[in-house]
C-alpha positions as CSV (number, residue, x, y, z in Angstrom):
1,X,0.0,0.0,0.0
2,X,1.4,3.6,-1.1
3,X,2.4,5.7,2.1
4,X,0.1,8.4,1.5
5,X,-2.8,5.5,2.4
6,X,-0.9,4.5,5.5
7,X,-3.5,4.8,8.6
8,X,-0.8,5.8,10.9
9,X,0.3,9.0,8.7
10,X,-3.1,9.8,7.7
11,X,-3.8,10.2,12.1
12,X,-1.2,12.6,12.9
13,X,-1.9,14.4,9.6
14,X,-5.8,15.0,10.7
15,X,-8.4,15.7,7.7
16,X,-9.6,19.3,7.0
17,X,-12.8,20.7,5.0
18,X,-12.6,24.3,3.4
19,X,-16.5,25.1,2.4
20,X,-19.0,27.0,2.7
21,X,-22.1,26.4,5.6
22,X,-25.0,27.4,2.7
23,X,-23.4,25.0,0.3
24,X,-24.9,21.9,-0.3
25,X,-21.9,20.2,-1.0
26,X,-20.1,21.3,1.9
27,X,-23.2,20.0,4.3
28,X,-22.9,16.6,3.0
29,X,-19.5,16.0,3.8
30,X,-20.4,17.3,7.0
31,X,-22.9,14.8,7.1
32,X,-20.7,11.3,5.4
33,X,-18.2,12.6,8.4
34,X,-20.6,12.3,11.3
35,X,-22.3,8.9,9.7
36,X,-18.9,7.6,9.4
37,X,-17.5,9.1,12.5
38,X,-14.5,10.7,11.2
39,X,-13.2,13.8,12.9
40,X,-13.5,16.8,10.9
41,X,-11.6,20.3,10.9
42,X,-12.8,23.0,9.0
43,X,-12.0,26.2,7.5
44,X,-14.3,28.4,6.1
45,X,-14.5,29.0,2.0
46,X,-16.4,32.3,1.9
47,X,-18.1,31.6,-1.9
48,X,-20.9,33.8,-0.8
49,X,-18.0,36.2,-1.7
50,X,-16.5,34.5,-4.5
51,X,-12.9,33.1,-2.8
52,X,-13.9,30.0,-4.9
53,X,-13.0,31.9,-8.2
54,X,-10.0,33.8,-6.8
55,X,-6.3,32.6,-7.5
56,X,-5.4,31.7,-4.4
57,X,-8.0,28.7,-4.5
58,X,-7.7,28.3,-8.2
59,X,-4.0,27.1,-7.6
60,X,-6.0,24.3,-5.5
61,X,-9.1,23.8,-7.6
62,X,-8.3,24.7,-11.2
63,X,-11.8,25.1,-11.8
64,X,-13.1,26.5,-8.7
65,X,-14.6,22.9,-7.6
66,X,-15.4,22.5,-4.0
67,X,-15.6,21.7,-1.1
68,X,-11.4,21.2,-0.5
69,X,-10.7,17.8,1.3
70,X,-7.4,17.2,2.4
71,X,-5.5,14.7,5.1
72,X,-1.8,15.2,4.5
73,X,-0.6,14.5,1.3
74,X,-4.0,13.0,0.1
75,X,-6.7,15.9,-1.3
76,X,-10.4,15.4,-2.8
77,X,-12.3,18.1,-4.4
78,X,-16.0,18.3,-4.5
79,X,-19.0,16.8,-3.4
80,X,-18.4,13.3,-5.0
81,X,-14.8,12.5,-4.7
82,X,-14.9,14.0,-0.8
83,X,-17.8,12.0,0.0
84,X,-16.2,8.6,-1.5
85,X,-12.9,9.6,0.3
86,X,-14.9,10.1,3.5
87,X,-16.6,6.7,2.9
88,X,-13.2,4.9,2.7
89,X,-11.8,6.4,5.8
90,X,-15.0,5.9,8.2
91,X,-16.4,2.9,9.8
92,X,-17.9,0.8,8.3
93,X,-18.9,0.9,3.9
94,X,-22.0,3.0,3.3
95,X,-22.4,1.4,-0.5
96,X,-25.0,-1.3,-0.6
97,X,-24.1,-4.7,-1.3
98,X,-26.3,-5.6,-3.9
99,X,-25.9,-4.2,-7.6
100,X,-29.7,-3.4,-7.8
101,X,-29.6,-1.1,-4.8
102,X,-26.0,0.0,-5.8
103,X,-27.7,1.2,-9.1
104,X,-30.7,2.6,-7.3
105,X,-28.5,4.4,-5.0
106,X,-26.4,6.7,-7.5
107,X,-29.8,7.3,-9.4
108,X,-31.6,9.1,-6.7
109,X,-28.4,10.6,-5.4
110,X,-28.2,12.3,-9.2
111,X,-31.8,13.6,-8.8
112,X,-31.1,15.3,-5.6
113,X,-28.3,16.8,-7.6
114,X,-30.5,17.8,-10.2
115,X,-32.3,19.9,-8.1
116,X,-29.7,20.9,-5.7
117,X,-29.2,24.9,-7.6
118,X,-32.4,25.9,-6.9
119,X,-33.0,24.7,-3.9
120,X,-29.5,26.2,-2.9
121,X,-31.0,29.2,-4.1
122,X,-33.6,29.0,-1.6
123,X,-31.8,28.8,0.9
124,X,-29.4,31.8,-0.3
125,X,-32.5,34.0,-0.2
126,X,-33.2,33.4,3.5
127,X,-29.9,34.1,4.5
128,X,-28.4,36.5,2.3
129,X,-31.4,38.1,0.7
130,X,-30.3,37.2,-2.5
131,X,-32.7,36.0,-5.2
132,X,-34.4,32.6,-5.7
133,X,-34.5,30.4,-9.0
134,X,-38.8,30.5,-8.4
135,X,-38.5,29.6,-11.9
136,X,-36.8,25.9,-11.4
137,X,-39.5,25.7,-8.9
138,X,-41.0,23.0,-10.9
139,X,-38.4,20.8,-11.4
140,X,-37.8,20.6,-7.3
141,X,-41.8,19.3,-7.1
142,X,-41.0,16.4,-9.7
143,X,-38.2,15.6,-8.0
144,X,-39.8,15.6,-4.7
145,X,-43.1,13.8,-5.7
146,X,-40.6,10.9,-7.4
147,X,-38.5,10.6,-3.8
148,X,-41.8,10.3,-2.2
149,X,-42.9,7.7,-4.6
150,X,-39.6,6.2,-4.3
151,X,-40.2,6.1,-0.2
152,X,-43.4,3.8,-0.4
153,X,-43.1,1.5,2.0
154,X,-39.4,2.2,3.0
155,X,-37.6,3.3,5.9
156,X,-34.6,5.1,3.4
157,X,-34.2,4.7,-0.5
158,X,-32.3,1.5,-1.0
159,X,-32.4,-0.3,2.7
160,X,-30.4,1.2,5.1
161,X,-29.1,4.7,5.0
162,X,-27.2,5.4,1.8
163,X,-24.9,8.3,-0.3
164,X,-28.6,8.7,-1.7
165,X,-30.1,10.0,2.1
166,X,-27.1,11.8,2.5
167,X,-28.0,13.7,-0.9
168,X,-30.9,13.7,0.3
169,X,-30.8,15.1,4.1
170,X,-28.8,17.9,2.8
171,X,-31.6,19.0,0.3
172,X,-34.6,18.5,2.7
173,X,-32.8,20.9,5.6
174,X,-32.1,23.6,3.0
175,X,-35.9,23.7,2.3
176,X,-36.5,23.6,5.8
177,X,-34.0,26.6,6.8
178,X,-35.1,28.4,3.7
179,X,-38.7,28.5,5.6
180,X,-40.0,25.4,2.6
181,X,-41.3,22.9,5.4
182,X,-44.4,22.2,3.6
183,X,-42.5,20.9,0.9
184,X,-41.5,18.2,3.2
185,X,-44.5,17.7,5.2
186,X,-47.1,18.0,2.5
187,X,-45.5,14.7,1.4
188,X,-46.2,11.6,4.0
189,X,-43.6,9.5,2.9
190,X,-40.8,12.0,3.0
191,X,-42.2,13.5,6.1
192,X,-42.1,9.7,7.9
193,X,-38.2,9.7,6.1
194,X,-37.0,13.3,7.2
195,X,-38.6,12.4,11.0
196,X,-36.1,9.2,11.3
197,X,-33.4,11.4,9.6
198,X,-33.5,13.9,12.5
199,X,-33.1,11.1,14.8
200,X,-29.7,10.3,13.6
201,X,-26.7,11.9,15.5
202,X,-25.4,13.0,11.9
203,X,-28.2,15.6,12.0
204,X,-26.6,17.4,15.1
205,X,-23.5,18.1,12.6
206,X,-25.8,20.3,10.2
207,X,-25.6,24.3,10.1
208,X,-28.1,26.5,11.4
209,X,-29.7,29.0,9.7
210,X,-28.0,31.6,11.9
211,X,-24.4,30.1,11.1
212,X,-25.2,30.5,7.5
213,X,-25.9,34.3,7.8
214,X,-22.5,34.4,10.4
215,X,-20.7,32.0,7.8
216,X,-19.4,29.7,10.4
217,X,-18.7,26.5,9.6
218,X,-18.4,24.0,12.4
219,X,-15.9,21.1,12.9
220,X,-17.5,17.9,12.5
């Protein structure tokens, strides 16, 4: 195994998020790091502001990608690759076994994503004043009514919590903070799904409101 993977260099080198609170990618990693107990420092990418497209980050993240994942020599940027890195280093494998549920999985993880602007949009409005996509508006009720469907009879997606939920959780608190609850209750099945999602200790790791508007972004 290449050093860099070496558990005992990867410990003293301790693992560090630069993001933003109000960003949905950000929150899930904050999220994969409580479900997988990994410790988490942060510092605080201010792309409310635009330090995303400025050169100091640019000579990280060519293309302004982030959230910024790093544990000593080893970096990932962005939602998917931190999220996979963060999978590898926690307890446990968060993948399902089964190919089905595997494939069922990174589907309705790509739907959240397809909706994720506007609902990050949302949320930017309620903090920052700034001005909502009410035109994409739509596109977040399919996506919505088809997670709902996709809840029948289910506890989470694809059996136990998944990469999907963790898509998932992240969009459903943005509606909620952006003051979009009904869009979550209105729904039984995703109301039953967001009631057992607050249960889990992962949810204590997700921004307020209020830390939006301050920008602070917890350790994990």
């Amino acid at each position: 195994m290449f050093g860099l993977f070496k558990k005992k260099k990867k410990a003293e080198a301790g693992m560090k998020l630069r993001g933003f609170p109000g960003d949905l990618s950000t929150v899930k990693c904050l999220i994969m790091a409580a479900e997988k107990q990994v410790k988490l420092e942060t510092e605080l990418l201010d792309t409310q502001a635009g330090e995303h497209e400025q050169a100091e980050y640019r000579s990280l993240s060519p293309f302004g990608k982030h959230p910024y994942l790093q544990e000593g020599d080893a970096v990932a940027i962005g939602a998917e690759a931190s999220l996979a890195y963060l999978d590898t280093r926690g307890n446990g494998f968060m993948n399902p076994k089964k190919a089905q549920n595997f494939g069922h999985q990174n589907y309705w993880w790509q739907v959240a994503e397809t909706i994720g602007a506007p609902v990050e949009s949302l949320l930017q409005a309620a903090a920052f004043g700034s001005t909502a996509d009410t035109d994409a508006m739509d596109l977040v009720e399919i996506g919505l009514n088809a997670f709902d469907n996709a809840l029948t009879g289910k506890n989470f997606v694809v059996g136990d919590y998944s990469y999907a939920d963790v898509h998932w959780t992240a969009i459903a608190h943005f509606l909620v903070l952006a003051g979009k609850q009904d869009m979550i209750e209105s729904r039984p099945n995703t109301k039953a799904w967001y009631d057992k999602v607050k249960q889990r200790p992962s949810f204590a790791s997700l921004p307020s409101l209020e830390d939006i508007k301050q920008k602070q972004l917890k350790a994990a």
